[in-house]
N, C-alpha and C positions, 0 to 999 in steps of 0.2 A: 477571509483567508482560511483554507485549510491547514493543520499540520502535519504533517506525513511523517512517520518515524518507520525507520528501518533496522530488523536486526537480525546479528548472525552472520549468517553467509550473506543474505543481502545488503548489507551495511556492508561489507566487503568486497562485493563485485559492485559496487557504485560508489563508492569511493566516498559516504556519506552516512551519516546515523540520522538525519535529519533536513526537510523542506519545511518550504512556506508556499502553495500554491494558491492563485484566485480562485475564490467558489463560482461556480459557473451553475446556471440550471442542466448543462449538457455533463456535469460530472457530477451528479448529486446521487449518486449509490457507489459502493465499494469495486460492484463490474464495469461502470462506467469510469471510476477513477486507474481500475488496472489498465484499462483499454487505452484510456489518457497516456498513461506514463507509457504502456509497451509502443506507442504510435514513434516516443523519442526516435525509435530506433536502438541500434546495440549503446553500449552492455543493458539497456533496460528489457527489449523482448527478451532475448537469454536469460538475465536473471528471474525476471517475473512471471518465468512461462517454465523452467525447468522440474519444479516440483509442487503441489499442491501445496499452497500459502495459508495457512492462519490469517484472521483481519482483527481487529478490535476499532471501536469505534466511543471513541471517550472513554476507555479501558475496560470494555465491556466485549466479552468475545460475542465475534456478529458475522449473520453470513454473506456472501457476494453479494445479494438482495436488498442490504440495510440501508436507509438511506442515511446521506452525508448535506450536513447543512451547513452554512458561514459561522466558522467559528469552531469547527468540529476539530479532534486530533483522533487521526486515522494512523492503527499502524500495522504492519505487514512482517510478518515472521513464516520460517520456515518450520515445521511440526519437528518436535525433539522429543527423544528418547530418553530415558533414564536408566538408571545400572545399578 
């Protein structure tokens, strides 16, 4: 199993701070697991396609390329500012 944590705006437009998805070898990188989720359909391609996403991948920032293995917690934010 994967974990998938969402946050911000996207924990917001999906109605969710948190999944549990099967590890598959067809979603074992961070682009293949966006590709996953945008395929649901709405609110996921809307939320996950509107602005350049942050990843971390066992709380280690990581790029789309990274790969994801069974047992991994992947999570997806939107880049924030400071003031």
């Amino acid at each position: 199993m994967i974990k998938i944590l969402y946050f911000a705006r996207l924990r917001d437009s999906l109605n969710r701070g948190e999944e549990q998805l099967e590890y598959s070898a067809a979603i074992n990188t961070g682009e293949k697991l966006l590709s996953a989720l945008k395929s649901r359909g709405a609110p996921w391609q809307d939320a996950l396609d509107k602005t350049q996403l942050l990843m971390s991948v066992n709380q280690t920032m990581a790029s789309p390329d990274a790969s994801i293995q069974d047992g991994d917690e992947v999570a997806f934010f939107p880049p924030v500012t400071g003031g």
